[in-house]
C-alpha positions in Angstrom: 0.7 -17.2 -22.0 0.2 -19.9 -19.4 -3.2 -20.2 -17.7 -2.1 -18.2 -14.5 -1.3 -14.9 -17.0 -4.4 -15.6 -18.9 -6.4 -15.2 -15.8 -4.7 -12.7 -14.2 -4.2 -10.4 -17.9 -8.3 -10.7 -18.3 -9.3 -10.3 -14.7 -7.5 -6.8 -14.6 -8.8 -6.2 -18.4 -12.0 -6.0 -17.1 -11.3 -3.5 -14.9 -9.7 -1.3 -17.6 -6.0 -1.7 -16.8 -4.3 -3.2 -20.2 -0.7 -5.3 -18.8 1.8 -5.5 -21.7 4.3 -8.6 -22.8 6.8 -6.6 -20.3 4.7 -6.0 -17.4 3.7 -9.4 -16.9 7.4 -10.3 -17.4 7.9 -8.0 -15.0 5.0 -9.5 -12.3 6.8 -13.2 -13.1 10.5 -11.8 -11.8 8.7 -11.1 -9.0 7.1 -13.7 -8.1 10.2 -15.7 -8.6 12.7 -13.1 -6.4 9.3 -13.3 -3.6 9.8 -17.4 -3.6 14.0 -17.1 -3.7 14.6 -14.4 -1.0 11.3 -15.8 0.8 13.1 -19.0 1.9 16.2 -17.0 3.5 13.9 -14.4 5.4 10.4 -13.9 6.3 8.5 -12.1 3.6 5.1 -14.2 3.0 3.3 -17.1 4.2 1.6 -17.2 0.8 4.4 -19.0 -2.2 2.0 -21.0 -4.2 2.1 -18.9 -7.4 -1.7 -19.0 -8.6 -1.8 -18.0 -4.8 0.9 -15.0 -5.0 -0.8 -13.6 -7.9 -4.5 -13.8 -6.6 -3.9 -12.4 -3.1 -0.8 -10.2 -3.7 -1.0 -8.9 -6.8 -4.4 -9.2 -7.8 -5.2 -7.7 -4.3 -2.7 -4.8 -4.5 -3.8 -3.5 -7.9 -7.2 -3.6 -6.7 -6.5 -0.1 -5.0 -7.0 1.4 -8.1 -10.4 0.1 -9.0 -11.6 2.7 -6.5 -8.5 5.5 -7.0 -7.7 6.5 -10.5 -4.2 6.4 -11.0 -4.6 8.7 -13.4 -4.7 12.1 -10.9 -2.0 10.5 -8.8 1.4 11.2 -9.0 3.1 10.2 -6.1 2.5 7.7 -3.4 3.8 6.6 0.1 3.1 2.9 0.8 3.8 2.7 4.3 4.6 -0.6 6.1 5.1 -1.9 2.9 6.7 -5.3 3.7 7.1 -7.5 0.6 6.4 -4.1 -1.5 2.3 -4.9 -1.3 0.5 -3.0 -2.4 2.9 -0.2 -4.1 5.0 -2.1 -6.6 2.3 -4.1 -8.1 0.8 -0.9 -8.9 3.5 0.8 -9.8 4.3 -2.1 -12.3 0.8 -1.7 -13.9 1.2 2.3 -13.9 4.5 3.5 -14.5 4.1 7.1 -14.6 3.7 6.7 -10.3 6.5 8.1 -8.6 6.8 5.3 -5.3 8.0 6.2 -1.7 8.2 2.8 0.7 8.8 3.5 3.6 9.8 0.0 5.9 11.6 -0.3 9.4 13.3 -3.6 8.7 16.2 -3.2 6.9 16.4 -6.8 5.3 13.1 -5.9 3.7 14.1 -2.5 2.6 17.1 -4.4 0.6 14.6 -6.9 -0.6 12.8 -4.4 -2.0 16.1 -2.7 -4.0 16.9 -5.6 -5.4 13.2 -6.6 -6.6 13.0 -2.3 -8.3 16.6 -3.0 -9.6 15.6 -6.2 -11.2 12.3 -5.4 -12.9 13.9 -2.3 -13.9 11.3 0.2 -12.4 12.4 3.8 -12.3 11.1 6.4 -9.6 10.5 4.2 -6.7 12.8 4.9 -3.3 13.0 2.5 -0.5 13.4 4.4 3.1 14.5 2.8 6.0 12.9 3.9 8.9 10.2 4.4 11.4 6.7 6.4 9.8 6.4 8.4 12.8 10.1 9.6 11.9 10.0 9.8 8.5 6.6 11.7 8.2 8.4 14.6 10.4 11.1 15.0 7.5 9.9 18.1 5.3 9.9 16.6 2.0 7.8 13.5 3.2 5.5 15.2 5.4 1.8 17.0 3.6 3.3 16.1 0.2 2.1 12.4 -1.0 -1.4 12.4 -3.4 -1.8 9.1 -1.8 -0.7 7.4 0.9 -1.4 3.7 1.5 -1.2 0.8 3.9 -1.6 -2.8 3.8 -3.2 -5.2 7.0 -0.7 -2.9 8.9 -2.8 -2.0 12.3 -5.7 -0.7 13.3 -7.0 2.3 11.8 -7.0 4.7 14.9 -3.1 3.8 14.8 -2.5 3.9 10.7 -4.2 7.4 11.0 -1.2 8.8 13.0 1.4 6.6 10.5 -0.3 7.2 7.4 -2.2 11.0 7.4 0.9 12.6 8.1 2.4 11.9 4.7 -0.9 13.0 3.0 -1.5 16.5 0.8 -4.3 18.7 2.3 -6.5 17.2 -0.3 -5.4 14.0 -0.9 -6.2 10.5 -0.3 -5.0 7.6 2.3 -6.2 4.2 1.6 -6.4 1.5 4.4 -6.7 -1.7 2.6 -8.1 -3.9 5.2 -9.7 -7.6 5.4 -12.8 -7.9 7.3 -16.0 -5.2 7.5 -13.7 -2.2 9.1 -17.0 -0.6 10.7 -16.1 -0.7 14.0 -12.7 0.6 13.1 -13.8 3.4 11.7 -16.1 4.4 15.2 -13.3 4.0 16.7 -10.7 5.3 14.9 -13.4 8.6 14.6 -10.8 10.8 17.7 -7.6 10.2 15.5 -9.6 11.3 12.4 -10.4 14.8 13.9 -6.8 15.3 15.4 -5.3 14.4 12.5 -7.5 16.3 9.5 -8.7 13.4 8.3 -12.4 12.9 6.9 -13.9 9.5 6.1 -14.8 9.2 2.1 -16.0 6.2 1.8 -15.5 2.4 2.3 -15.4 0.1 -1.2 -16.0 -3.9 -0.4 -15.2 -6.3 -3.1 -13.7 -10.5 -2.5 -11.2 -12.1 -4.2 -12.0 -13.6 -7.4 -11.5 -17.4 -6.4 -10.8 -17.8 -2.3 -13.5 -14.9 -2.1 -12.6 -13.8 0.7 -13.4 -10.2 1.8 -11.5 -7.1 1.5 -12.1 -3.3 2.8 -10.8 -0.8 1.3 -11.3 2.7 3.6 -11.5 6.1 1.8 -10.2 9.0 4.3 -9.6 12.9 2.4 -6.7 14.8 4.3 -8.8 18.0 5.0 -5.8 20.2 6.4 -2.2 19.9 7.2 -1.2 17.7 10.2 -0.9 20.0 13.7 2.4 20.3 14.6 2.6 17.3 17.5 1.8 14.5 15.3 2.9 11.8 14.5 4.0 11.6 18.2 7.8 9.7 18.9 8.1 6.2 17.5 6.7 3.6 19.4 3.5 5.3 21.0 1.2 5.7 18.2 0.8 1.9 19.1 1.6 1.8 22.9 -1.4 4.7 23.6 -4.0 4.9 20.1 -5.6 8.2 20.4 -9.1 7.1 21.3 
């Protein structure tokens, strides 16, 4: 085990997640399809691979220092770009059953080809706009969790991410800086779309330390009929 692995097997053994021979086979394949398909399309300014592992995966599994994975079942990872944060969590618990839903279709194809080649089982790739998706019956009030990564502002990820939650369950905004005044403002959206704040957990990366947010919110009810509202606005007019 190179120095990298060691670092990156003991850091997440202190947090009670045990990776396997195979899993961090499996986080090494990615990193190397990230690098490969990263110099024909735009995936990730970050290639270094001490880098990758810190502030991608590191980062991503991180969500489940404050969710236990155990009492989730399925997630929607929304926005999900290079596959941050889902697949790294998904790699470290397989039992997850993984909906990412992107609009680009290059990344959506990205992200086939990185679930083919690790060999992960029940993770689907949609192509498509959230505001869309989330009106489909078997996406919308179904996911346990729901997450996004450095997507938008909160008053906007409300409307793109709450609409895929259970009544009951969780959506995660994994932000950078101290989200406080995000959460003021985003405190309209909340109430129109059954949302409820939980909790925000703070913690820095282990060597750059810088910070990151992560931003509780409990789906209280199911979404009201008109949201999310057509593609496009959610971002054009935030409901402020």
């Amino acid at each position: 085990m190179d120095k990298i692995h060691a670092w990156f097997n003991g850091a997440l053994a202190e947090k009670g997640i045990t990776l396997t021979a195979e899993q961090l086979d499996q986080f090494e394949a990615y990193f190397r399809i990230l690098v490969e398909w990263n110099e024909k399309m735009n995936l990730t300014g970050i290639t270094e691979r001490e880098a990758v592992y810190e502030k991608h995966f590191y980062d991503s599994v991180a969500l489940s220092f404050y969710v236990d994975m155990k009492n989730v079942r399925h997630i929607a990872d929304i926005g999900s770009g290079a596959g941050f944060p889902s697949l790294p969590i998904k790699i470290c618990f397989p039992h997850l059953k993984i909906t990412i839903v992107d609009s680009l279709n290059k990344r959506i194809s990205f992200l086939q080809h990185v679930v083919n080649e690790l060999g992960l089982s029940d993770v689907s790739c949609v192509h498509g706009r959230a505001e869309d998706i989330a009106r489909l019956p078997e996406h919308r009030d179904h996911y346990d969790l729901v997450t996004a990564r450095a997507v938008a502002k909160l008053n906007v990820l409300n409307e793109f991410c709450l609409p895929f939650v259970r009544k009951g369950g969780t959506f995660a905004a994994m932000k950078g800086g101290d989200p406080t005044d995000e959460i003021r403002e985003a405190s309209t959206s909340l109430r129109e779309l059954k949302g409820k704040t939980a909790g925000t957990e703070a913690m820095q990366l282990p060597f750059e330390q810088s910070e990151r947010h992560i931003v509780l919110i409990t789906k209280t009810d199911s979404t009201p009929r008109k949201y999310p509202r057509k593609a496009g606005t959610p971002l054009k007019q935030p409901i402020l």
